[in-house]
Structures are given as C-alpha cells and as structure tokens.
C-alpha positions in Angstrom: -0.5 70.5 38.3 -2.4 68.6 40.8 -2.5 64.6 39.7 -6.3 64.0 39.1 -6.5 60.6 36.7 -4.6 57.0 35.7 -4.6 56.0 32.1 -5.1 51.9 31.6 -4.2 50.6 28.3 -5.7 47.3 27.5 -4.0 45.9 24.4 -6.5 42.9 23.7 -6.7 40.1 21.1 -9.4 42.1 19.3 -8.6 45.3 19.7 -6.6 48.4 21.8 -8.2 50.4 24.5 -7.1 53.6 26.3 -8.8 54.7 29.3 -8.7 57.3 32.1 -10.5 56.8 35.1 -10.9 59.7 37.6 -10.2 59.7 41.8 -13.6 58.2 42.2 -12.9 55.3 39.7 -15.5 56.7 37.0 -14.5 56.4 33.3 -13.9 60.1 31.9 -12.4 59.5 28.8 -11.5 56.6 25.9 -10.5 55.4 22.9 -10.3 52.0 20.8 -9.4 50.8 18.0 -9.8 47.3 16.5 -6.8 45.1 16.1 -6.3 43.1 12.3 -6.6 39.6 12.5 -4.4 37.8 10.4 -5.1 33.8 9.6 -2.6 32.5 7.1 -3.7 29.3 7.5 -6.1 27.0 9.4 -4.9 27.4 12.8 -3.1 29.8 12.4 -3.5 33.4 14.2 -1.1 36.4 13.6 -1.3 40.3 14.9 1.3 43.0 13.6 2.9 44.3 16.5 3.5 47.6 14.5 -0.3 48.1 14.1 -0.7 47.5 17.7 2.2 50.3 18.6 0.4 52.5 16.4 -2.7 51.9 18.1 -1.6 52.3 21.9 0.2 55.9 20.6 -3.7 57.0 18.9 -5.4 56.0 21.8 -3.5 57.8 24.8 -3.9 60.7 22.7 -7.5 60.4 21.7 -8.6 59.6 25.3 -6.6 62.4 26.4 -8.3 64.5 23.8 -11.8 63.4 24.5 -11.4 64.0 28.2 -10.8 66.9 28.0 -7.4 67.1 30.2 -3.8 68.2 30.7 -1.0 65.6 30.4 0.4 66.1 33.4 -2.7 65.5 35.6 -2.2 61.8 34.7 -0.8 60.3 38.0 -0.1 57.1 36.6 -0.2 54.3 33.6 -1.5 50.7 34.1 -1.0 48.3 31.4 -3.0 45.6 30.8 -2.8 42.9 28.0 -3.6 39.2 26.2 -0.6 36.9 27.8 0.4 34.6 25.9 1.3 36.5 22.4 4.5 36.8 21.6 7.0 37.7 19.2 10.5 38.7 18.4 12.4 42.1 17.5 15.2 43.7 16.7 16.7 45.8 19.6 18.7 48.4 17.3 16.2 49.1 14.7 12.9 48.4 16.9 11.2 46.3 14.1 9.6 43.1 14.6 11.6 39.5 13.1 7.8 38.5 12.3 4.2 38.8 12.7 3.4 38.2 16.9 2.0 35.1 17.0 -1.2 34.9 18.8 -2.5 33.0 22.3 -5.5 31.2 20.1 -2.6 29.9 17.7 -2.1 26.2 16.9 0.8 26.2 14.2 2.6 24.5 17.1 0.4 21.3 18.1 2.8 18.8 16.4 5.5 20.5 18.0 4.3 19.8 21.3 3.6 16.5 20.5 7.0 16.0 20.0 7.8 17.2 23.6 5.3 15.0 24.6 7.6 12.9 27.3 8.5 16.2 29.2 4.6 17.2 30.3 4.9 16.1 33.7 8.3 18.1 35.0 6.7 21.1 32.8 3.6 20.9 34.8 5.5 20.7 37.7 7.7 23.2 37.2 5.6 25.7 35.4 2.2 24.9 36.3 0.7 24.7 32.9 -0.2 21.6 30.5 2.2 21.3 27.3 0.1 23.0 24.6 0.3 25.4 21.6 -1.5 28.0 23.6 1.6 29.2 25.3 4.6 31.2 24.4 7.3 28.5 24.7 6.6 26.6 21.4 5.5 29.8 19.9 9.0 31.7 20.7 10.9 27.9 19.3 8.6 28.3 16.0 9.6 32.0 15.7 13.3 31.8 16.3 13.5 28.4 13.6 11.6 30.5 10.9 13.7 33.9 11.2 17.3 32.3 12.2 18.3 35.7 12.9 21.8 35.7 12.4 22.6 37.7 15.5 20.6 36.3 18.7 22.8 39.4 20.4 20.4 41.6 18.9 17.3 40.4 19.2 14.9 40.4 22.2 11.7 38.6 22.6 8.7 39.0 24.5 5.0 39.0 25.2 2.5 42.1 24.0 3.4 43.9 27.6 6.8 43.7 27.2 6.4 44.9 23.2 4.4 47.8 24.2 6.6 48.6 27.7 9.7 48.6 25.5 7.8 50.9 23.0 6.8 53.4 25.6 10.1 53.9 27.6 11.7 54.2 24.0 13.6 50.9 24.4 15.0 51.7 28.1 13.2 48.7 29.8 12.5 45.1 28.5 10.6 43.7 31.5 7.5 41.7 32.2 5.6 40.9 35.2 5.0 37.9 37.0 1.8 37.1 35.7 2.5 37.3 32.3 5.9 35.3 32.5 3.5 32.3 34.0 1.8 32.1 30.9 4.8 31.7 28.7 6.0 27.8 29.7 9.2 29.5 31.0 9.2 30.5 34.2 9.6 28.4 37.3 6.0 29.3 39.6 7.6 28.3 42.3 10.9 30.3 42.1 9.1 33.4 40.1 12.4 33.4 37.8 13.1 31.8 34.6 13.8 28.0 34.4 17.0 26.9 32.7 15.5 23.3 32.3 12.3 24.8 30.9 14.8 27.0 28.1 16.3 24.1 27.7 13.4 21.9 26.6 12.1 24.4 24.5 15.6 25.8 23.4 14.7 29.5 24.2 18.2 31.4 25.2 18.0 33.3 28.4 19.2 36.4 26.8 16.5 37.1 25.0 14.1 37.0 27.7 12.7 39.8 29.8 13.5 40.8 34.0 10.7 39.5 35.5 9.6 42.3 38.1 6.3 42.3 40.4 3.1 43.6 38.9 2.4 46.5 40.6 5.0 49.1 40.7 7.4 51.2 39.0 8.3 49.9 35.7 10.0 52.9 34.0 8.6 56.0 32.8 7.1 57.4 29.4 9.7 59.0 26.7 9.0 62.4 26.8 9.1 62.2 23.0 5.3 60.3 23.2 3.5 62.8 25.2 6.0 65.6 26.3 6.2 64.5 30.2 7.3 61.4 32.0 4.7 59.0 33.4 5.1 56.2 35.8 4.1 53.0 34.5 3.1 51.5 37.6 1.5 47.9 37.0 1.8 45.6 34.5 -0.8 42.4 34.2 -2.0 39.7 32.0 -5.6 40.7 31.1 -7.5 38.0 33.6 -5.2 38.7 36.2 -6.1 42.7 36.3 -9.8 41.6 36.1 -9.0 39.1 39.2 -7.5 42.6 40.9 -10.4 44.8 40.2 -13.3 42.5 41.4 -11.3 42.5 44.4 -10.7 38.7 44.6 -7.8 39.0 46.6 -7.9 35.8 48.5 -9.2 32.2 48.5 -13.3 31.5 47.8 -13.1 34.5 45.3 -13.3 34.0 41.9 -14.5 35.9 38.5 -15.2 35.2 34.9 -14.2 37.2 31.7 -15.9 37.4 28.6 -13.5 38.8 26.2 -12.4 36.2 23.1 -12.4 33.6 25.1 -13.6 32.9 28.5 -11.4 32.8 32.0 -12.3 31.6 35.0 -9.8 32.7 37.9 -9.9 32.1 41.5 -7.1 33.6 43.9 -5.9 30.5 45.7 -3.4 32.4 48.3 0.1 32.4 48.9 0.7 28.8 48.1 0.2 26.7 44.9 -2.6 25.1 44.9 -2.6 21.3 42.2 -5.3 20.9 40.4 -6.9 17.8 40.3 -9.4 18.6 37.1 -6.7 20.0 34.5 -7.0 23.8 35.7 -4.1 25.9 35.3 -1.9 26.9 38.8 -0.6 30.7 37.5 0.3 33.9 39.5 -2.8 36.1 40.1 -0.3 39.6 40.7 2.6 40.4 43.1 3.1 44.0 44.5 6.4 45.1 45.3 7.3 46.4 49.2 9.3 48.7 50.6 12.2 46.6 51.7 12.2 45.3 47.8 10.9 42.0 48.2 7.0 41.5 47.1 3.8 40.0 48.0 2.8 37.2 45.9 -0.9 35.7 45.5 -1.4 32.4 43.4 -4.4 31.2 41.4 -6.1 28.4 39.7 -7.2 28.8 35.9 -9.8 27.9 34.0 -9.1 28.9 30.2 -11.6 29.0 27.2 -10.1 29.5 24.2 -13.3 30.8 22.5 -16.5 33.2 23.6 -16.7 36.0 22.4 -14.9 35.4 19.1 -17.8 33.0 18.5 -20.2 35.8 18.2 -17.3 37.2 16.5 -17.5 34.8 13.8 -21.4 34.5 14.0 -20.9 38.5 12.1 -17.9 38.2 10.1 -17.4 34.4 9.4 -20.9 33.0 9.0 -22.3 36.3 8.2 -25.9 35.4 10.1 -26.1 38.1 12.5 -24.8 42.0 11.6 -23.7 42.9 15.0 -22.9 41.3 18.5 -25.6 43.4 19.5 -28.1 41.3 17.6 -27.1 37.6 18.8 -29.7 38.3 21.9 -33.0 39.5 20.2 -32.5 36.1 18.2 -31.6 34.3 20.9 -34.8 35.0 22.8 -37.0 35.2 19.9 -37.2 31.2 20.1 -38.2 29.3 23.2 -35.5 26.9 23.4 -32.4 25.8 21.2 -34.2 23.8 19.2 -32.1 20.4 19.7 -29.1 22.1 18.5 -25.9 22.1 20.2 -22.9 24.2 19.8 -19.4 22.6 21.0 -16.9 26.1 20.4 -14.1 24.4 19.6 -12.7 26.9 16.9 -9.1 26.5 18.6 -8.7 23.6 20.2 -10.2 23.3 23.3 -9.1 24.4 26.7 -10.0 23.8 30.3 -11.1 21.0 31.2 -10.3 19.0 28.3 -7.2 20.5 27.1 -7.6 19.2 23.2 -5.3 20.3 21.0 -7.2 18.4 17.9 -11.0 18.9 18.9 -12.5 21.5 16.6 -16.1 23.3 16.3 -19.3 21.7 15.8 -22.9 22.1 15.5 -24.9 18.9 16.5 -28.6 18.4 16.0 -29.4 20.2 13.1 -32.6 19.7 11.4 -34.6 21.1 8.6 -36.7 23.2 11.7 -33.5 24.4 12.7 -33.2 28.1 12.2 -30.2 30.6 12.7 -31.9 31.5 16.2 -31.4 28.5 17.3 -27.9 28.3 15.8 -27.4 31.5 17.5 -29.2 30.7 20.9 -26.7 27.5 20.6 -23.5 29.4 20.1 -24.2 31.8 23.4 -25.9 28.4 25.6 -21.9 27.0 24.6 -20.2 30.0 26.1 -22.5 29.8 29.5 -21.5 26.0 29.4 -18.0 26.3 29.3 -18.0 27.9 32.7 -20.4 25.5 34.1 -17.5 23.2 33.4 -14.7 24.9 34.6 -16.8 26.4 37.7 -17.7 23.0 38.6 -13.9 21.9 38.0 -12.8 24.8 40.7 -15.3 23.8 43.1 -14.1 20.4 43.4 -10.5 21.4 43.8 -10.8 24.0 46.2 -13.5 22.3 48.0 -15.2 25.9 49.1 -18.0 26.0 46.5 -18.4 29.2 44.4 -21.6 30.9 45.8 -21.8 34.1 43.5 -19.6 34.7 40.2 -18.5 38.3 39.0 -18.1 38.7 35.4 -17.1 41.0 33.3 -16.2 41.5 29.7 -17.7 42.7 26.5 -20.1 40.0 26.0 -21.7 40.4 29.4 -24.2 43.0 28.0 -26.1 40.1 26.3 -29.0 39.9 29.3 -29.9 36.4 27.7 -26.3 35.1 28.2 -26.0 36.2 31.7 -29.3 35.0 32.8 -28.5 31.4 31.4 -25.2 31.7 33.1 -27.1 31.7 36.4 -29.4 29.3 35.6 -27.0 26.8 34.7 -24.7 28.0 37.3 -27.6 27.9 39.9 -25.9 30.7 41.7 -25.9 34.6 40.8 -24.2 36.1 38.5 -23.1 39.5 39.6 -22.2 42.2 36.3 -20.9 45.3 37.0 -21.4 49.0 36.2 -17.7 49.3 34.2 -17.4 46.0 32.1 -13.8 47.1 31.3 -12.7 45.3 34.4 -9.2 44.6 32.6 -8.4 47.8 32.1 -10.2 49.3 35.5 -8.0 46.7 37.9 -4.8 47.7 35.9 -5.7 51.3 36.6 -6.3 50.3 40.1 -3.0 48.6 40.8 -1.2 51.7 39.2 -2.9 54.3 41.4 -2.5 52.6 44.2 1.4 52.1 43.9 2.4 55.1 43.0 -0.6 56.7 45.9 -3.1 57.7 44.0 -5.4 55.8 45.7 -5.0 54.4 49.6 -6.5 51.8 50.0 -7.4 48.7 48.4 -10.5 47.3 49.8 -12.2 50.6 50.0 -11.4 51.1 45.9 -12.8 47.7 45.2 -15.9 47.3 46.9 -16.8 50.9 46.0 -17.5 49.7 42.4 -21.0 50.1 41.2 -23.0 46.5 40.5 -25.2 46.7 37.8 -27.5 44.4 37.8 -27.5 41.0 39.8 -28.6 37.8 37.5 -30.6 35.4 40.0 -31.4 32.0 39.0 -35.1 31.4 37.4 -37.5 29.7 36.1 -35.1 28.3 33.2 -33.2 26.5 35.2 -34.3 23.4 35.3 -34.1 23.3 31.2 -30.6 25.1 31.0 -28.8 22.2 33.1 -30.5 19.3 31.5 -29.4 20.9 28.1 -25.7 21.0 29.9 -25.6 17.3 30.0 -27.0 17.0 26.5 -23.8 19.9 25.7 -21.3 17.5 27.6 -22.4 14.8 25.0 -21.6 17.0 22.0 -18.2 17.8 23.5 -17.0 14.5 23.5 -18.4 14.1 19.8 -16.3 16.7 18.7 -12.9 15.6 20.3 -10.0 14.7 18.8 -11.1 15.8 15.2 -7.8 16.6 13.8 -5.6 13.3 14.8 
C-alpha cells in the first residue's frame, strides 16, 4: 500500500499528542491526552513515565482511528519531546526506578550550589549554565534516592529515549543530539558524552544512551504495537523541531514557542557561537548523510521556564479564569494593566537572569486592582520575557531580529500576540498549524526516509495565519517593559 502520511508524536510537559500529517503537510488526524502533574513538594515537579507510555500507545491508535487510515500507509514516525526530563528504569522488567523528574524541577538547586566551582569548564564544555533545569543533577538525585543495587541493569534517559525504548520494545536506547545538549553531559563541541562532565556529576557512562543525529533511522516499531514496522526517522527536543519547521535553518532566523514555558531559538550555523548575555549555545538538529557522517547546525537559547503554565495556573491554581480561552476577553476588557505587574517566576527564573531562588510575584496591587488586570499582567509577563531574551540575541548576534515566528498553544490569544509586537516593535508572524513541534518532527522524518524532497519547498509552503504588526499600543507596552524590568529585580533571589 502506497505510503500516503507521517505520524509526529509530541510528548509534552502537559500533555501527549499524536498527529498525522498528509503529503501536502495538512493535519488529517489527532489525538491528546493531558499528562498528570505531580508536585510533592514546593519545587518539586514529577510525571509517571508509565502514564505517559500509555498515552503515546492511545494516541497512535486514536489518530489512526480518527483519520480514517490503514497502518501501513504511514511512511514514517517523528518524535518530538520536552528535553530535559529524565528518569531511570529497569532494562529487564521495563519499569521505571522512580517518578521522571521534570525540566521545571528545582529539588536540585542546593545541589548545584555545591558544584558551584565547576560552572565555568561546564559552560565551556557543555554550553549550558549549572542549574536544576537540566538532567545532570536530576539523574545524580535519582541514582542517590533509588541506589539500585545493580547499575548493570538499569538505563537512564530523557522522555525520547523512554518512549524510543518503549516503541522498538527495548531494542534501541538512543537519543539525539539535541536532546543530549540539554542534559549537562555531553561535550557540544565533540557531540559525544564527556567523561569529565560524568565525572562532576558522578553519572556512569553505561547507563547513558548512543547519541545518533536527529534525523534518520532510529529503529523501527515492534510489530506487537501496531502489527507493521515503522521507521522512526527523527528524534528532537521540542524547540529544536519547532526551529526545523519554521524553516530557520541558518543564521538571522529565529522563532519563539509558547508551550509551558517560552523558547527563544535562533540557528547560529555550523560553529558555536558564546553568548555574551547568559543565552544557552545547544545543537539545533543534525541529519545524517550518506557516507555516515552528519550535518550539524548550532544555536543560541533563550529559555523561559514559565508561559503558558501561568495561564495554566491562572485556571487550576488561582482558580480566576475557567479556561485558557478566557484569559483574553479579560485581558482586553480593561484598558491597561492597571499598575500591576506580574514577574513569572513560578520556577526559578531562566534566560537572562538564570535564578535559581527568584520566585513569582505580583507587584502593584491595589484595592482598584481587579483579576483583569491580574490577568492582563500575567499574559503582558509572558510578551516580556521575550522582549528580554530577543533583545539578548540581538546583541550577540549582532544581525537584529526583524520578524519573529511563533508558535505554540498560547499563540491563539490575539491580545498576547499583538502585545508581543508592540513590545517587540517588529511583526510577529503566527502560523496556520500552531503544532509546530510536532509538524517539524514530521518534517524531518519524511524527508529522511523520502517522503518529502525537498526542504525549503516543505517549509515555506506553510500557511501564515495572520501577521501581528506593531500598533498603536506600542508606545505604552515598552514603557510598561521597563516598569516589568523593575519588578524582576524585586523578585530575585527570594529563596536564599
């Protein structure tokens, strides 16, 4: 049977998606579910990696089902997921040690602390700032509360490598390239592992994963899950597939994702590029070639740790608006914020500040303070996080950003988008399929296995939405950044 669609899953810190996309790049079928959170304490963020199995198996066959289509018309699989989440299992019985411990996570803050004389050599030899947000500590933490009594048996990994594992039925423990630069481990220069890195945060070398190129051949589905075999064909952290699918394959190109948090990604070219404003050097993807070897693209990172799981906790922790969906018509329902101010520091905060102890805020508040302007506060925060970072990655890479492409779930709030670009003062360009994660994992699995010929032409045949232009508001929305920047530094450093 003629190969007619490629399946992305996109196993996110929220929830689990399954989607097939046809030859033209159009969604035809899905499915999601949304992930348990787990907080066990303050800080504290855990997912069961059994529940999220579960959930990638329901979706295929749910988006299969609603589509409408035979198995074996699926050319290819691309998987897409959150990075730095990890956890530990056991290779004989397939069951996790513990809970995966999640990106957002700060149960390992003093740990770094203690590590606090190596920063420099693991910047340098990583390319990422000593803090709880990666894998290393998180792996160290694991391994110290389950002292499993046979490392020989036991493998650890990231959410791809979990759900790879899963699907080949235990025949391949991998990870990509781009996901292995978010774990504190791997050397960005080398692409490998870094035995000085293991050493620092005593992580053994045997339980790691092969670190292979993004886009290729991975392995192959167990029969068992769906009765054929299926190429997995690309493998990439979430930001990084979004970075693929906006087609922001080279330097001056750069996107924005809305998801949990916010990330901010610009493809710096084959060389590492130092930042001098605390942004993250990573590994946007690498694509195997024919003689074996691989092409290899770097990038510079800008990571928020919180966006969209402010609205998040606008409906389930403070309990002030019912759905996401509602956070807009309150938002614009008042003319302005109302003096408050909003710093989202619910984990820590990220790029540029990289705080480990700085913690959420409201500043401003009066008795004439309603939730809308609580509300119009929290989404003004998210718009002004990028402002930061974009301004951040303008300065390092002196090529200023002229037009950012977002994408993510929280791009469907007009009133966000349009006070991106006016704080911005550049457009703001939102595409037809927000899903971008899960369309540029598609995208790199198609084309490797043929599906699809040729990059650029897949890319720029994308339908835009709608095209946010700077307005009238944007005089207000960047005197209110500087007013923001104000609250930040109020709200550093909370938790010595």
């Amino acid at each position: 049977m003629a190969k007619q669609y490629v399946m992305a899953l996109d196993l996110g810190t929220t929830g689990n998606r399954a989607i097939l996309f046809n030859k033209a790049g159009d969604i035809v079928g899905q499915a999601y579910k949304e992930l348990t959170q787990y907080y066990p304490q303050p800080g504290w963020v855990e997912h069961d990696a059994i529940e999220i199995w579960e959930q990638v198996q329901w979706a295929i066959k749910t988006a299969i089902g609603e589509a409408n289509i035979d198995v074996s018309e699926i050319a290819a699989i691309g998987l897409t997921v959150q990075r730095e989440t990890c956890l530990l299992w056991n290779k004989t019985t397939g069951k996790p040690l513990h809970k995966a411990i999640v990106w957002q996570d700060r149960r390992t803050a003093d740990m770094c602390a203690t590590l606090a004389d190596h920063k420099a050599e693991i910047y340098e030899r990583s390319g990422l700032f000593l803090d709880a947000y990666f894998s290393g500590t998180k792996l160290r933490w694991l391994l110290d509360k389950v002292q499993p009594d046979n490392l020989d048996n036991v493998l650890a990994g990231t959410i791809d490598t979990w759900a790879l594992w899963n699907l080949t039925d235990g025949k391949v423990h991998a990870t990509d390239h781009s996901n292995a630069s978010r774990t504190l481990l791997m050397n960005l220069a080398q692409q490998q592992w870094d035995d000085k890195l293991l050493d620092i945060f005593g992580v053994p070398r045997s339980l790691l994963a092969d670190i292979k190129p993004s886009q290729g051949i991975f392995g192959y589905t167990d029969p068992s899950l769906l009765g054929v075999e299926i190429p997995i064909a690309a493998l990439l952290g979430d930001q990084q597939a979004a970075l693929f699918a906006h087609g922001c394959d080279r330097p001056g190109l750069l996107k924005c994702t809305y998801g949990t948090g916010a990330f901010l990604v610009a493809h710096t070219g084959q060389e590492i590029v130092r930042s001098k404003n605390q942004l993250l050097s990573t590994i946007g993807w690498t694509t195997t070639k024919t003689d074996g070897s691989y092409d290899l693209g770097y990038g510079l990172e800008g990571s928020m740790f919180t966006a969209g799981a402010c609205i998040q906790w606008l409906r389930d922790g403070l309990q002030i608006i019912d759905s996401a969906a509602d956070s807009e018509p309150l938002a614009t329902s008042v003319n302005d914020n109302g003096g408050v101010y909003f710093v989202p520091a619910l984990s820590g905060l990220g790029a540029p500040h990289w705080d480990m102890g700085a913690r959420g805020a409201f500043l401003g508040i009066t008795r004439g303070a309603t939730k809308a302007h609580m509300v119009r506060s929290v989404l003004e925060a998210i718009a002004n996080q990028a402002r930061e970072v974009v301004t951040a990655i303008n300065d390092d890479s002196g090529t200023p950003i002229t037009t950012l492409k977002v994408d993510g779930g929280a791009c469907n709030n007009d009133f966000l988008m349009q006070y991106q670009a006016d704080v911005l003062g550049i457009p703001v360009e939102r595409p037809a399929v927000l899903d971008a994660t899960a369309q540029g994992s598609a995208f790199a699995a198609g084309l490797a296995v043929g599906f699809w010929d040729d990059y650029s032409t897949l890319v720029n045949s994308r339908k835009i939405d709608k095209t946010f232009e700077p307005g009238e508001g944007k005089t207000a929305a960047q005197e209110n950044f500087a007013t923001w920047k104000r609250a930040v530094e109020r709200a550093k450093g909370w938790i010595v």
